[in-house]
mmCIF file of the C-alpha atoms, coordinates in Angstrom:
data_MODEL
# 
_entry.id   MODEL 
# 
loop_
_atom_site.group_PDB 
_atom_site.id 
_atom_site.type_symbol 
_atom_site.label_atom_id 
_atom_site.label_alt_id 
_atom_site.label_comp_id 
_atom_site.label_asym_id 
_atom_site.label_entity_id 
_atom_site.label_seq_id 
_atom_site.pdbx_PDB_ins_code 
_atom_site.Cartn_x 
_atom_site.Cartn_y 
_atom_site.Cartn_z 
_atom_site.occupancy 
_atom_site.B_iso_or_equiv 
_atom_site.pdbx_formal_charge 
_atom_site.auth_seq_id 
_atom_site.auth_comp_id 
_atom_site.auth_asym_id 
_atom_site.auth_atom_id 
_atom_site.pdbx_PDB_model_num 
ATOM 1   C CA . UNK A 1 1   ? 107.989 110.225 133.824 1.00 0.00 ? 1   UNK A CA 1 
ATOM 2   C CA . UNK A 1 2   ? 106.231 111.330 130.646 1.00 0.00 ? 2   UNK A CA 1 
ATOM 3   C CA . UNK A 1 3   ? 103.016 109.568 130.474 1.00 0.00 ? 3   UNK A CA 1 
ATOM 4   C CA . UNK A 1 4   ? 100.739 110.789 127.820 1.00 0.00 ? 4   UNK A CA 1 
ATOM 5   C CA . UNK A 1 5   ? 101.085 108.837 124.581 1.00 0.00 ? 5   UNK A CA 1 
ATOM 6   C CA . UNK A 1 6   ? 101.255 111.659 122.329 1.00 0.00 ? 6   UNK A CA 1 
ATOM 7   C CA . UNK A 1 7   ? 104.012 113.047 124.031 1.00 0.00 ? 7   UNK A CA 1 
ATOM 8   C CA . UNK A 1 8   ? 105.745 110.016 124.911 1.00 0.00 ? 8   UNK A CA 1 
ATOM 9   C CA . UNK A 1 9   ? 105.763 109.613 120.778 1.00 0.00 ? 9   UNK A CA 1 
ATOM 10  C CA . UNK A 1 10  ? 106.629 113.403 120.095 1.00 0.00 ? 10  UNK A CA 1 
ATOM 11  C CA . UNK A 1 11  ? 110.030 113.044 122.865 1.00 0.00 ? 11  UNK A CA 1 
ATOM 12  C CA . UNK A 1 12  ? 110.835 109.698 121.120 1.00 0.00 ? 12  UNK A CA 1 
ATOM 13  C CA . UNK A 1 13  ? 110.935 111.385 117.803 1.00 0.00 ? 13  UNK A CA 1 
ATOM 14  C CA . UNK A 1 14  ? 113.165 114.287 118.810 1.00 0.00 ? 14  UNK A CA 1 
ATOM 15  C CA . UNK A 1 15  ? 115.399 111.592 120.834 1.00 0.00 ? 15  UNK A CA 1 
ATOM 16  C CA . UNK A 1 16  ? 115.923 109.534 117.600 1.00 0.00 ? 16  UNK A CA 1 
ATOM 17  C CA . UNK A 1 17  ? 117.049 112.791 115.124 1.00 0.00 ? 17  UNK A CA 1 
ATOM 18  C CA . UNK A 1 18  ? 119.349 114.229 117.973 1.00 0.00 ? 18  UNK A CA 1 
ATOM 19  C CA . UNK A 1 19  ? 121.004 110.968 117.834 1.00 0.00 ? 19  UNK A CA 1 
ATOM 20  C CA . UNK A 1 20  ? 121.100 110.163 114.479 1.00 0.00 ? 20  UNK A CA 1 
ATOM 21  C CA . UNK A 1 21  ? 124.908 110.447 112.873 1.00 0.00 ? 21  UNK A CA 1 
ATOM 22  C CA . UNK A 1 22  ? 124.259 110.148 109.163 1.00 0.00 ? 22  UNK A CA 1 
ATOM 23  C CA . UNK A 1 23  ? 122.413 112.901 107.074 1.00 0.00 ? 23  UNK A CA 1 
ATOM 24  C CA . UNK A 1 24  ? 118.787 111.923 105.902 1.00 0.00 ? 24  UNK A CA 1 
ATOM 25  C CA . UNK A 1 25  ? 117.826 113.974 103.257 1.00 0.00 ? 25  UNK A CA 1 
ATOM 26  C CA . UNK A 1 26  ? 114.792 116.376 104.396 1.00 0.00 ? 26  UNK A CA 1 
ATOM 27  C CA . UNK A 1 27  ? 112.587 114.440 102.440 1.00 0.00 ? 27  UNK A CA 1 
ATOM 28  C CA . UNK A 1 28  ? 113.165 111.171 103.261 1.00 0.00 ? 28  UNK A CA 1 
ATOM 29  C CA . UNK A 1 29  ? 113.726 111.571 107.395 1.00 0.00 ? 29  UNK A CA 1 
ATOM 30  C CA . UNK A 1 30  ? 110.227 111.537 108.479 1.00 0.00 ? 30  UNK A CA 1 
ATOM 31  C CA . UNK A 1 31  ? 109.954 107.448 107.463 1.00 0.00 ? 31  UNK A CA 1 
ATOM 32  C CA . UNK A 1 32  ? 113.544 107.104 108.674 1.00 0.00 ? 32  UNK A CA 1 
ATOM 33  C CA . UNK A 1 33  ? 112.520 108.360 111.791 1.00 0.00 ? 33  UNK A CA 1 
ATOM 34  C CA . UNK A 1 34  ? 109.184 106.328 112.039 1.00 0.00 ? 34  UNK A CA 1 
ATOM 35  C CA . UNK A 1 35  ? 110.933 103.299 110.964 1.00 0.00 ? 35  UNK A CA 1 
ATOM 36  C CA . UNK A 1 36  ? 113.369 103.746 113.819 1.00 0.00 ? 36  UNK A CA 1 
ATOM 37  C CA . UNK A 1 37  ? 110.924 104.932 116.387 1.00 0.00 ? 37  UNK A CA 1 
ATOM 38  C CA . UNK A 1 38  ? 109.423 101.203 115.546 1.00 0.00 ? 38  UNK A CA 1 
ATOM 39  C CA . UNK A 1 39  ? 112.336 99.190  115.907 1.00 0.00 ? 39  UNK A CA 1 
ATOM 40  C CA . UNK A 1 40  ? 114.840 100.947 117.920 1.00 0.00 ? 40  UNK A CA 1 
ATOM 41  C CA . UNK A 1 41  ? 117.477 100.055 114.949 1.00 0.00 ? 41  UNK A CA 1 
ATOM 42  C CA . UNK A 1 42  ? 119.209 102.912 113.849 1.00 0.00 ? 42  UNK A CA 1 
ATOM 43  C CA . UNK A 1 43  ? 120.525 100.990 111.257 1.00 0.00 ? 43  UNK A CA 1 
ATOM 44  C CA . UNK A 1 44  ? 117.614 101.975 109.222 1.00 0.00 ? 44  UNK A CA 1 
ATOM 45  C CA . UNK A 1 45  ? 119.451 105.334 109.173 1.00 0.00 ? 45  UNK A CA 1 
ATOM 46  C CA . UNK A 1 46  ? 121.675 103.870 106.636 1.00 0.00 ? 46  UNK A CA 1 
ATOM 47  C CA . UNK A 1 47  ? 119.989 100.573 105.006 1.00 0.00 ? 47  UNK A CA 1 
ATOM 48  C CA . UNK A 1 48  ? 116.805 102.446 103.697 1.00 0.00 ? 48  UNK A CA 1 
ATOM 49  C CA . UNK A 1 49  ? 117.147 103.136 99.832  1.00 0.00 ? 49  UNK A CA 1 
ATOM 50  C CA . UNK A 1 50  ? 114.424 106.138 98.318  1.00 0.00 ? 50  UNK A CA 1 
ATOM 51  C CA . UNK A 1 51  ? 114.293 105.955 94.789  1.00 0.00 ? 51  UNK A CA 1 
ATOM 52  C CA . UNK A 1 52  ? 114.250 109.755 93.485  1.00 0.00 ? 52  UNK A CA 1 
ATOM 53  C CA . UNK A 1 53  ? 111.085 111.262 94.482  1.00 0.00 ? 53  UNK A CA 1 
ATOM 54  C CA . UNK A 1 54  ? 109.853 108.275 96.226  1.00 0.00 ? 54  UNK A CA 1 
ATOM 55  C CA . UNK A 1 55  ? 108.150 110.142 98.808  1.00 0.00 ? 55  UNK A CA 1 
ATOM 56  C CA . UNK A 1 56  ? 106.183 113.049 97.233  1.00 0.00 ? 56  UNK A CA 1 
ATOM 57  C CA . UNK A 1 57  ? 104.797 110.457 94.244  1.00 0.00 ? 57  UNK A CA 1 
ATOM 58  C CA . UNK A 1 58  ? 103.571 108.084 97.239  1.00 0.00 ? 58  UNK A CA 1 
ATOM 59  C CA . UNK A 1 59  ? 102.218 110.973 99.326  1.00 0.00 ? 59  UNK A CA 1 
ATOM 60  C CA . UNK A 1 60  ? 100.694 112.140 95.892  1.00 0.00 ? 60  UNK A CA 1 
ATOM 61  C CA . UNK A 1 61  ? 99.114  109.058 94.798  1.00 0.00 ? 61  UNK A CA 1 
ATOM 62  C CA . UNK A 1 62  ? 98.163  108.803 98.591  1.00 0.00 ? 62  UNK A CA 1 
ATOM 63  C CA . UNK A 1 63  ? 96.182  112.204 98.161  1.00 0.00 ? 63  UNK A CA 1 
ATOM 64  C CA . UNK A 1 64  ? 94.394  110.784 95.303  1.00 0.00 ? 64  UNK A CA 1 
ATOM 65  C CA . UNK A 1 65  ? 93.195  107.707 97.344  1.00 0.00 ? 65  UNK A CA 1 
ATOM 66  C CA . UNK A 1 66  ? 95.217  104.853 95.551  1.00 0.00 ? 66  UNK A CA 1 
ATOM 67  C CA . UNK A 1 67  ? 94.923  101.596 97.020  1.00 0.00 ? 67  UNK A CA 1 
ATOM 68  C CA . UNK A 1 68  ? 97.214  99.974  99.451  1.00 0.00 ? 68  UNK A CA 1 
ATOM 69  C CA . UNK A 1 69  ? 98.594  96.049  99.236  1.00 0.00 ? 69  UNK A CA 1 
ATOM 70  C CA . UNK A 1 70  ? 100.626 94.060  101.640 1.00 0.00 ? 70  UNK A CA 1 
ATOM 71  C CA . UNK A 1 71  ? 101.365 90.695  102.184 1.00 0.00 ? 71  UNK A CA 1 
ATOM 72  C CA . UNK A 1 72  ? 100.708 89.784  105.591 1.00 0.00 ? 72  UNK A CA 1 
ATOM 73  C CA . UNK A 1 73  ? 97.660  90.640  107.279 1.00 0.00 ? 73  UNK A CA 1 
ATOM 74  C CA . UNK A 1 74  ? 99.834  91.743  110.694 1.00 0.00 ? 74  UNK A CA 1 
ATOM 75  C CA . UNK A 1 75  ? 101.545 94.338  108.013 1.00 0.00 ? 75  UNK A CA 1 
ATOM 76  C CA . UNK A 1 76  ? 97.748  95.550  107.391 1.00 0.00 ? 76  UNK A CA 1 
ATOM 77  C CA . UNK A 1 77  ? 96.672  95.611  110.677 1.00 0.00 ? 77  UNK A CA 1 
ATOM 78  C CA . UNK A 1 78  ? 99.605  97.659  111.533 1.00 0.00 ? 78  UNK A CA 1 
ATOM 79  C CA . UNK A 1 79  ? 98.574  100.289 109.189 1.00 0.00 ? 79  UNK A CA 1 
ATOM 80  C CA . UNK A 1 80  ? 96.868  103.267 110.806 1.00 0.00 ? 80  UNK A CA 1 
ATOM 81  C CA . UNK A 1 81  ? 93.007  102.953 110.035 1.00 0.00 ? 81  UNK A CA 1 
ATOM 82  C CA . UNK A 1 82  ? 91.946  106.711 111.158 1.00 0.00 ? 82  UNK A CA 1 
ATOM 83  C CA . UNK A 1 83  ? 94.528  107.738 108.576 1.00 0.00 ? 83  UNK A CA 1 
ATOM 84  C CA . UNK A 1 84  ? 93.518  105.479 105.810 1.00 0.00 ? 84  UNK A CA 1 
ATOM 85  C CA . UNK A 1 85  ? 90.169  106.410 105.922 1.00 0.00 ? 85  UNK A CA 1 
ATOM 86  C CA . UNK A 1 86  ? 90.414  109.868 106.090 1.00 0.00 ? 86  UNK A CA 1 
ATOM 87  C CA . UNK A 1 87  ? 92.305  109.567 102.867 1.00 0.00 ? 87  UNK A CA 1 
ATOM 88  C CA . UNK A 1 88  ? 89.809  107.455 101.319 1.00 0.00 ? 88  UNK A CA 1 
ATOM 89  C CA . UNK A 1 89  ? 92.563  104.628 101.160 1.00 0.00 ? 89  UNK A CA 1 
ATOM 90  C CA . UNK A 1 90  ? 91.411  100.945 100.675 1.00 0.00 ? 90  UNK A CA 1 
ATOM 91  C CA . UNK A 1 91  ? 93.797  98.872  102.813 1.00 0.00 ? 91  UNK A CA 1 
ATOM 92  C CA . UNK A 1 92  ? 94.503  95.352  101.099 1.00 0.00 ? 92  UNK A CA 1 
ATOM 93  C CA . UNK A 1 93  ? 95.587  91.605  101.974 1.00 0.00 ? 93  UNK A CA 1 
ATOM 94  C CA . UNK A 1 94  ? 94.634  88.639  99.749  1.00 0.00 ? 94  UNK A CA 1 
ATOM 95  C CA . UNK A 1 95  ? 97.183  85.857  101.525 1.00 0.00 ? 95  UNK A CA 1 
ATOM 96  C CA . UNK A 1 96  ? 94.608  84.393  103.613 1.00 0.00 ? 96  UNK A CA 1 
ATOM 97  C CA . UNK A 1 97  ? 92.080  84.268  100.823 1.00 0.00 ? 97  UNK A CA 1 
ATOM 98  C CA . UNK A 1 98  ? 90.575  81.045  100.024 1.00 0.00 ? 98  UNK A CA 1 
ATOM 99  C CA . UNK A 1 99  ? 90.867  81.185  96.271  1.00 0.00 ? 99  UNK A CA 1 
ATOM 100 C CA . UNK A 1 100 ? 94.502  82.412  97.019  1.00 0.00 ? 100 UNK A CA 1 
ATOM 101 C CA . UNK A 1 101 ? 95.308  79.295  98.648  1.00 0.00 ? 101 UNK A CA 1 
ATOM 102 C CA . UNK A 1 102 ? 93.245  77.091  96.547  1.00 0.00 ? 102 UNK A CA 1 
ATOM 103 C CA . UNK A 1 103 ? 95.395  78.089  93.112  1.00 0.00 ? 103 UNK A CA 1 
ATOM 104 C CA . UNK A 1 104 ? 98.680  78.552  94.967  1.00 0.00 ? 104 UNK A CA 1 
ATOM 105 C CA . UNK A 1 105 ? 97.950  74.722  96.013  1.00 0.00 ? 105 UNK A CA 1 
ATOM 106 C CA . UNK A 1 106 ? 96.577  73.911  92.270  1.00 0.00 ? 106 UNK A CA 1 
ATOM 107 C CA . UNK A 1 107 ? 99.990  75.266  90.465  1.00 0.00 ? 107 UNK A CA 1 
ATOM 108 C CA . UNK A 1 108 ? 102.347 74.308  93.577  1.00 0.00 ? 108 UNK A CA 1 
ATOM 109 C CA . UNK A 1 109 ? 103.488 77.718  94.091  1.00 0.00 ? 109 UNK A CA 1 
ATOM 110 C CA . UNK A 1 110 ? 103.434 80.401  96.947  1.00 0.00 ? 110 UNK A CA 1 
ATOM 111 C CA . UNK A 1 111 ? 100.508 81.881  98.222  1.00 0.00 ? 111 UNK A CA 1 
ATOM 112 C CA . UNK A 1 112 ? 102.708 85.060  98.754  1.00 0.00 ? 112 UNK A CA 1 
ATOM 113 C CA . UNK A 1 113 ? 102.552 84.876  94.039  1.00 0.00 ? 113 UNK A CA 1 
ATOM 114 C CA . UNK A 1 114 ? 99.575  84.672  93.899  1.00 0.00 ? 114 UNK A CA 1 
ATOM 115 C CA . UNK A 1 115 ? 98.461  87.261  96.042  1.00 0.00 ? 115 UNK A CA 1 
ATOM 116 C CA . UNK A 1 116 ? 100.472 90.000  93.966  1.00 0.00 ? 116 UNK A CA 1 
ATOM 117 C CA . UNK A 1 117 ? 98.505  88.327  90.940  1.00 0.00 ? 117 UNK A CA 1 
ATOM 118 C CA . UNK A 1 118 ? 94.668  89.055  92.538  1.00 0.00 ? 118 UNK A CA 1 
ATOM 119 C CA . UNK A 1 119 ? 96.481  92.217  93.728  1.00 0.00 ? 119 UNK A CA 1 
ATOM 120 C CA . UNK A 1 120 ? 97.451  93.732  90.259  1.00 0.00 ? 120 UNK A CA 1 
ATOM 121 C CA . UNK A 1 121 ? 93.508  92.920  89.206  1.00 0.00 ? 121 UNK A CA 1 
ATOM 122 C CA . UNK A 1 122 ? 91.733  94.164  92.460  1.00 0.00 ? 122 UNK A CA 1 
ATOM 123 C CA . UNK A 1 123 ? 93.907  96.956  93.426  1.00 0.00 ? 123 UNK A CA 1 
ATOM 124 C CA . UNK A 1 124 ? 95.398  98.122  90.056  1.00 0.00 ? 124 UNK A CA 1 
ATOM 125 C CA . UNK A 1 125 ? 98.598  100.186 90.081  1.00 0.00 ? 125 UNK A CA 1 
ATOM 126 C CA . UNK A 1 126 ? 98.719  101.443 93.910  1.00 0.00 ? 126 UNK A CA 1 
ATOM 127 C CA . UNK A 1 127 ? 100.692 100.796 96.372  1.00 0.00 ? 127 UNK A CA 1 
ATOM 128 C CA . UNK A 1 128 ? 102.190 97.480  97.287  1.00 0.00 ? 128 UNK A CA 1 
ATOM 129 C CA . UNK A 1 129 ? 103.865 97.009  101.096 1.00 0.00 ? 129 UNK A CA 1 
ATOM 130 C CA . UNK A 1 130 ? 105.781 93.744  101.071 1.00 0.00 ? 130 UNK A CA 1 
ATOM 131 C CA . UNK A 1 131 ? 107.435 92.597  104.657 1.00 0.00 ? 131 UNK A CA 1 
ATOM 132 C CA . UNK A 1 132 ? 107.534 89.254  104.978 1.00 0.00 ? 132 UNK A CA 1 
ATOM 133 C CA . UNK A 1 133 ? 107.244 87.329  101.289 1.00 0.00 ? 133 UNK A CA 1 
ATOM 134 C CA . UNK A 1 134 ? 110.860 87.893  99.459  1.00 0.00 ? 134 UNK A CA 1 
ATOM 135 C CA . UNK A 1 135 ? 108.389 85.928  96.392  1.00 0.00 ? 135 UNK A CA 1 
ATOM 136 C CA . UNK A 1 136 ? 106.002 88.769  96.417  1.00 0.00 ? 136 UNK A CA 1 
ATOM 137 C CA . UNK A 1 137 ? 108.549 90.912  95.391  1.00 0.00 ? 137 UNK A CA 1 
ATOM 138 C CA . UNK A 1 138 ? 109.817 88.915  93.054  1.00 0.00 ? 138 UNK A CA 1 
ATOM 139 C CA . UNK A 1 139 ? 106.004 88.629  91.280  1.00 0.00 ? 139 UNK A CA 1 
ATOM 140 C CA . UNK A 1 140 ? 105.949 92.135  91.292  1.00 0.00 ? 140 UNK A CA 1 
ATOM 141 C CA . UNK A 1 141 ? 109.075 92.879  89.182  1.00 0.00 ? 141 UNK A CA 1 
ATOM 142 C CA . UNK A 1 142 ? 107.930 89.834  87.289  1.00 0.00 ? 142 UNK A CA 1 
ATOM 143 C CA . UNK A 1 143 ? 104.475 91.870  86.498  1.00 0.00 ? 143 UNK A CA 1 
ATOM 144 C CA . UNK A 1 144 ? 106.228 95.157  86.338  1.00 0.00 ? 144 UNK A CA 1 
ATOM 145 C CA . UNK A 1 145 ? 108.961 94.453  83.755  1.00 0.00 ? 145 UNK A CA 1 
ATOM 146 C CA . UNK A 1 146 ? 106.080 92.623  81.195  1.00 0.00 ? 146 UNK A CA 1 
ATOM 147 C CA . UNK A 1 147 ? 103.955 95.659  81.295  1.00 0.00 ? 147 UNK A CA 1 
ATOM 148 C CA . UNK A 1 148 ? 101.073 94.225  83.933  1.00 0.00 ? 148 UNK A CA 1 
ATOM 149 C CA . UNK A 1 149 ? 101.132 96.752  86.635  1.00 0.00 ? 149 UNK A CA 1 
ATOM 150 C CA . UNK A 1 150 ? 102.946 99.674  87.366  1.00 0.00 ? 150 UNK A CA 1 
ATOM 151 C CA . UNK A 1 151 ? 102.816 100.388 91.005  1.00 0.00 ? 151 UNK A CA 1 
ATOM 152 C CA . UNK A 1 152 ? 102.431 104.232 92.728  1.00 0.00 ? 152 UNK A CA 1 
ATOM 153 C CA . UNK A 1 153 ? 105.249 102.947 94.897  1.00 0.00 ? 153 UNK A CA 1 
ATOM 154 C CA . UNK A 1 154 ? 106.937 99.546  96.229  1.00 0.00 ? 154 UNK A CA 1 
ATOM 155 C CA . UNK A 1 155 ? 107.798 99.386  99.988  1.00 0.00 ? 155 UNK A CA 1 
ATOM 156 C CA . UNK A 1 156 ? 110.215 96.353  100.096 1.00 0.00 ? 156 UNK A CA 1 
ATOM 157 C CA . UNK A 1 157 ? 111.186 95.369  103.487 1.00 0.00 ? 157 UNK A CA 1 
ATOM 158 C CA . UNK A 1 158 ? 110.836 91.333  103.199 1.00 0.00 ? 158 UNK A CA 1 
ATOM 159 C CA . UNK A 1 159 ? 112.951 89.686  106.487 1.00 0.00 ? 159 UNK A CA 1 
ATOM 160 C CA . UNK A 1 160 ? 114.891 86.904  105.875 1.00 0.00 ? 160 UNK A CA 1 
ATOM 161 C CA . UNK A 1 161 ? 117.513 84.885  104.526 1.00 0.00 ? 161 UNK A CA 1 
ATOM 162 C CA . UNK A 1 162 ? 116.424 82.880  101.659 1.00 0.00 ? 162 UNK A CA 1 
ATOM 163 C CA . UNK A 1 163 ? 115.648 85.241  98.817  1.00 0.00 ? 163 UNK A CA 1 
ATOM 164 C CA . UNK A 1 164 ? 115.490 88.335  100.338 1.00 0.00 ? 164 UNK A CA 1 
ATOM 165 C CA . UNK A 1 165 ? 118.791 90.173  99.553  1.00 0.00 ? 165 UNK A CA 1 
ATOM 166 C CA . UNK A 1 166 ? 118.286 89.630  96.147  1.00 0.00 ? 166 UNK A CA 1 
ATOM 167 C CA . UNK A 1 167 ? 114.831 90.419  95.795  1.00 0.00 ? 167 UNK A CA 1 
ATOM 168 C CA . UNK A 1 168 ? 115.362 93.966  96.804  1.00 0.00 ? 168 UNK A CA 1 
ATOM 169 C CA . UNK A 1 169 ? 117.778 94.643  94.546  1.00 0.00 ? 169 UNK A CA 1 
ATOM 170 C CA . UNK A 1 170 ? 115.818 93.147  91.802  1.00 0.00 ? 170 UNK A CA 1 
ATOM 171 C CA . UNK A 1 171 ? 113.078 95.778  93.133  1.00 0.00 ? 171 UNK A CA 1 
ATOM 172 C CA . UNK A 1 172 ? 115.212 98.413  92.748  1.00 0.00 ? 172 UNK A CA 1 
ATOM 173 C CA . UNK A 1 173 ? 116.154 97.834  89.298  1.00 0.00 ? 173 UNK A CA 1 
ATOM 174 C CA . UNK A 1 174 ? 112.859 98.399  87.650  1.00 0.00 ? 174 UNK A CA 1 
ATOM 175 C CA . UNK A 1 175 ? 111.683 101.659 86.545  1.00 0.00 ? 175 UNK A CA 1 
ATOM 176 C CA . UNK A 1 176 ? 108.926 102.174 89.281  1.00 0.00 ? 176 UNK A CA 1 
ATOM 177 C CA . UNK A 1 177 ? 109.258 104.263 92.243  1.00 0.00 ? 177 UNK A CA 1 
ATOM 178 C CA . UNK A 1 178 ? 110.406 102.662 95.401  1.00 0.00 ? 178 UNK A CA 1 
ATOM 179 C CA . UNK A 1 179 ? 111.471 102.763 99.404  1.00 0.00 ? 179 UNK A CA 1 
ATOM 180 C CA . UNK A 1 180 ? 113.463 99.071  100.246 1.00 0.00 ? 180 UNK A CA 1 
ATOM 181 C CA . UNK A 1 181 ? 115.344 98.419  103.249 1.00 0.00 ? 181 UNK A CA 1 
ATOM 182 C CA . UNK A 1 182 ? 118.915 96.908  101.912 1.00 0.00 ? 182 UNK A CA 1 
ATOM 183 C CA . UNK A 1 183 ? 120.014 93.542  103.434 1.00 0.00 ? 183 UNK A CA 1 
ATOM 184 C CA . UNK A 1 184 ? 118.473 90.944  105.388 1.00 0.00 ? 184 UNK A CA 1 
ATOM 185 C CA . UNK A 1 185 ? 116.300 93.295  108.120 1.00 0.00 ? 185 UNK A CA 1 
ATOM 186 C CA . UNK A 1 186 ? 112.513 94.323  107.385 1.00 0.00 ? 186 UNK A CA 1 
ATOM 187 C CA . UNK A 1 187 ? 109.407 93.171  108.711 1.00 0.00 ? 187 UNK A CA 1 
ATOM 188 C CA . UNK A 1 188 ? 105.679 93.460  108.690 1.00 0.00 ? 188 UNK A CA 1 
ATOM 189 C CA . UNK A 1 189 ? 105.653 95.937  111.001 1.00 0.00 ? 189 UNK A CA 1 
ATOM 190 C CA . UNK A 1 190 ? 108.644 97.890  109.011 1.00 0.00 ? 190 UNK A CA 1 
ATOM 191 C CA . UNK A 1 191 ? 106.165 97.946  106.075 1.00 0.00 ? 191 UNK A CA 1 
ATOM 192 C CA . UNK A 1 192 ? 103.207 99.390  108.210 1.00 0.00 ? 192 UNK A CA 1 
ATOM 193 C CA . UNK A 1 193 ? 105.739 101.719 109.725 1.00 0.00 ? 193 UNK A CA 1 
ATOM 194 C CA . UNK A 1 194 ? 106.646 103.560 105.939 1.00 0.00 ? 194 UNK A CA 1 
ATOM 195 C CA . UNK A 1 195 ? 103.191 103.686 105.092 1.00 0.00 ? 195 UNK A CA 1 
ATOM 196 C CA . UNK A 1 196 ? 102.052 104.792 108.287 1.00 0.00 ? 196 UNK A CA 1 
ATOM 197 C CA . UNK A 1 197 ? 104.534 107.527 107.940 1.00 0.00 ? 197 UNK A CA 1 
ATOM 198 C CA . UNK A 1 198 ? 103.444 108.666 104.625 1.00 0.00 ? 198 UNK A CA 1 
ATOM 199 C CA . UNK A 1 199 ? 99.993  108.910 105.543 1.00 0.00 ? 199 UNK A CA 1 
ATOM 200 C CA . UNK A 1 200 ? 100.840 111.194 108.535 1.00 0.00 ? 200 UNK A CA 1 
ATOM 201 C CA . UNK A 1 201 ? 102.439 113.705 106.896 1.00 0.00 ? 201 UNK A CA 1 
ATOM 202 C CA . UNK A 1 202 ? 98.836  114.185 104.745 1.00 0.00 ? 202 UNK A CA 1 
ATOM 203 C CA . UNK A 1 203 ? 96.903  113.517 107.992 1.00 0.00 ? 203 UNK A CA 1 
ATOM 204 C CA . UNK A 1 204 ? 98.486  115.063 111.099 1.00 0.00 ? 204 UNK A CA 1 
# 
C-alpha cells in the first residue's frame, strides 16, 4: 500500500497516461491529466477543447501575476493557495458579495451576471474560471464581443443542463484564448483542477 500523499499523486498520474487511448497533444496533457486525476472520467481525454496556445498564454499571463476569477467560492477554495501566492496571483469570487446580490435582486437577473460585471472592473483582463454558472459565461462573451474585457484565458467547465451546451460553444467562438470542457460535464472542482494545473507547471 502506497501511503505517502505525494506519491500516492505521482503513481496516480502515471496510472492515468498509461491508460489513456487518445493522443493529448504534449502541451495540453498535463491539465488533461489533472482534470482526470480529479474526477476519475477519462472522458475528459476527449471533451476538453484548447484553443491554440491556450496553455503557454495562461501560464504566461500566470508568470506575470494576472488575476484569477471564478464563480463559485468552492471553485476558489479548490484552487491551490501555496501556488497562487508564490506567483503573486490574486484569487477572486464576487457571488456571495452583498452588493452582488443586492443589484442582481434590483435588475431581476443572476447573481452569476453580475459577478462577471464587478469582475471585469476589479480584476481587469485575467483569468476567469467558470464551473457552475452557464450565465457567467454567457456575460463574458457578452463583455468580450463589445470590447469590455479581454480575458488572459477562459476556463469554461459550467455543469448542467439548462444553458450549458450552448454557452461553451458561444465561448469558443470569440477571439480570446480558451480551455472548455464540451457537453454537459464540468464542475467547480473541474475549474480549480485546470488552474491548479497551470500553476504547477510554474510552481513545482
Amino acid at each position: 500500500m502506497i501511503t505517502d500523499p505525494r506519491e500516492i499523486e505521482k503513481r496516480s498520474l502515471e496510472i492515468i497516461e498509461s491508460e489513456l487511448t487518445v493522443d493529448i497533444p504534449e502541451e495540453n496533457l498535463a491539465v488533461v491529466k489533472r482534470v482526470i486525476h480529479t474526477t476519475a472520467d477519462f472522458d475528459y481525454a476527449v471533451n476538453l477543447a484548447f484553443s491554440e496556445g491556450a496553455v503557454k498564454k495562461a501560464l504566461d499571463a500566470l508568470r506575470s501575476g494576472c488575476d484569477i476569477v471564478t464563480d463559485t467560492q468552492m471553485a476558489k477554495s479548490g484552487i491551490n493557495k501555496a501556488a497562487a501566492e508564490k506567483l503573486g496571483v490574486t484569487v477572486h469570487c464576487f457571488m456571495s458579495d452583498q452588493d452582488v446580490a443586492e443589484e442582481a435582486k434590483a435588475r431581476g437577473c443572476t447573481r452569476a451576471k453580475v459577478s462577471m460585471e464587478k469582475a471585469a472592473r476589479v480584476a481587469g483582463d485575467g483569468i476567469f474560471a467558470i464551473g457552475n454558472a452557464p450565465t457567467a459565461l454567457i456575460m463574458l462573451r457578452e463583455m468580450i464581443e463589445s470590447g469590455e474585457i479581454s480575458p488572459k484565458l477562459v476556463v469554461g467547465v459550467p455543469v448542467g443542463f439548462v444553458n450549458v451546451v450552448e454557452s461553451k460553444e458561444e465561448i469558443m467562438q470569440t477571439d480570446v484564448p480558451y480551455i472548455v470542457a464540451r457537453g454537459r460535464k464540468g464542475g467547480s472542482t473541474v475549474a480549480a483542477a485546470i488552474i491548479n494545473a497551470l500553476m504547477y507547471q510554474i510552481t513545482r
